[in-house]
N, C-alpha and C positions, 0 to 999 in steps of 0.2 A: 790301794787296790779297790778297783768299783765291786760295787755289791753282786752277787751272785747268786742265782738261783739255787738252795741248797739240793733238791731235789735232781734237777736236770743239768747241774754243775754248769750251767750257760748262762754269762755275762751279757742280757737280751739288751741291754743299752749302748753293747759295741760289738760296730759292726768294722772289719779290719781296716784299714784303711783312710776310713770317713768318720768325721766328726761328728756326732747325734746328740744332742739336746732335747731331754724329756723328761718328763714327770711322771711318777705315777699317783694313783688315788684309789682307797679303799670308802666306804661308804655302809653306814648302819641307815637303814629306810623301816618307815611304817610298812606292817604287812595288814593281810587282810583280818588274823586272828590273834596279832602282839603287834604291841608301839615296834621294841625294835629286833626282828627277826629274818628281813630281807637284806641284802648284800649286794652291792653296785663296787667291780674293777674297774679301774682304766688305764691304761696307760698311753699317754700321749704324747709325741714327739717329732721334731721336724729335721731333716738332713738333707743335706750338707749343714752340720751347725753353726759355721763360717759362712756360708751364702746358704739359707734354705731354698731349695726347690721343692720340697715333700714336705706334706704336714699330713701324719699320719694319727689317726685318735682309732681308740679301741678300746668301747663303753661294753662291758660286761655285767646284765644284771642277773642275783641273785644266782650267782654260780652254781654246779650241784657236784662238783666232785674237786680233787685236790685243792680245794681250801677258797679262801674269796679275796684276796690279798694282789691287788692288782699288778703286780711285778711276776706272782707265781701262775695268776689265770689270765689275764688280757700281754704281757711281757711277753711269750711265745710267740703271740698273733702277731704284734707289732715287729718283732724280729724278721719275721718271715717273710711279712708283707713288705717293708720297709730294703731285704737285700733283694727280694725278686722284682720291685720295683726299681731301685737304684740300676741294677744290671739289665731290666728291659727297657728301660729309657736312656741307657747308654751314659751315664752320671759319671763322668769320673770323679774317681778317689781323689780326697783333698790330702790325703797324706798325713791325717789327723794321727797321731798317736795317745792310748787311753791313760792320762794324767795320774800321775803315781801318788794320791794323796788317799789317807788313809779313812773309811767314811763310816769303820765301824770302832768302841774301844775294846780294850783285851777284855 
């Protein structure tokens, strides 16, 4: 089962259909008043993951509300960006189904 957001119960790395490939990235950064007190999301990913056409990246610094964890603050963007994209450029669905392997333990 792919990971889930527990908050917004949405699997932002599948989108139905289409195969997506992507990462995401949390980040601790020097701030101006502590070594490490700034916070850098991302998440980043390209679709069709069989033939990319989209390569979409969603850099998020220093978040300031529901957490800094790039799956739970930049994972929505990418979501959204990534299906209103795919559907106004007219992409058809590869017919990806989301791999039933399990990516967390009990």
């Amino acid at each position: 089962m792919p990971a889930i957001d527990a908050e917004g119960d949405q699997p932002w790395g599948i989108i139905p259909g289409y195969a997506i490939a992507a990462k995401t990235g949390t980040s601790q950064e020097a701030g101006p008043k502590c070594a490490l007190c700034a916070y850098g999301a991302s998440y980043i990913g390209m679709a069709p993951g069989n033939d990319p056409q989209l390569v979409i990246a969603v850099n998020v610094q220093n978040p300031r509300r529901g957490g800094y964890y790039g799956d739970v603050v930049a994972g929505p963007v990418f979501y959204q960006v990534a299906k209103d994209a795919l559907a106004t450029l007219d992409i058809t669905p590869d017919g990806a189904v989301p791999a039933k392997v399990r990516l967390t333990a009990p």
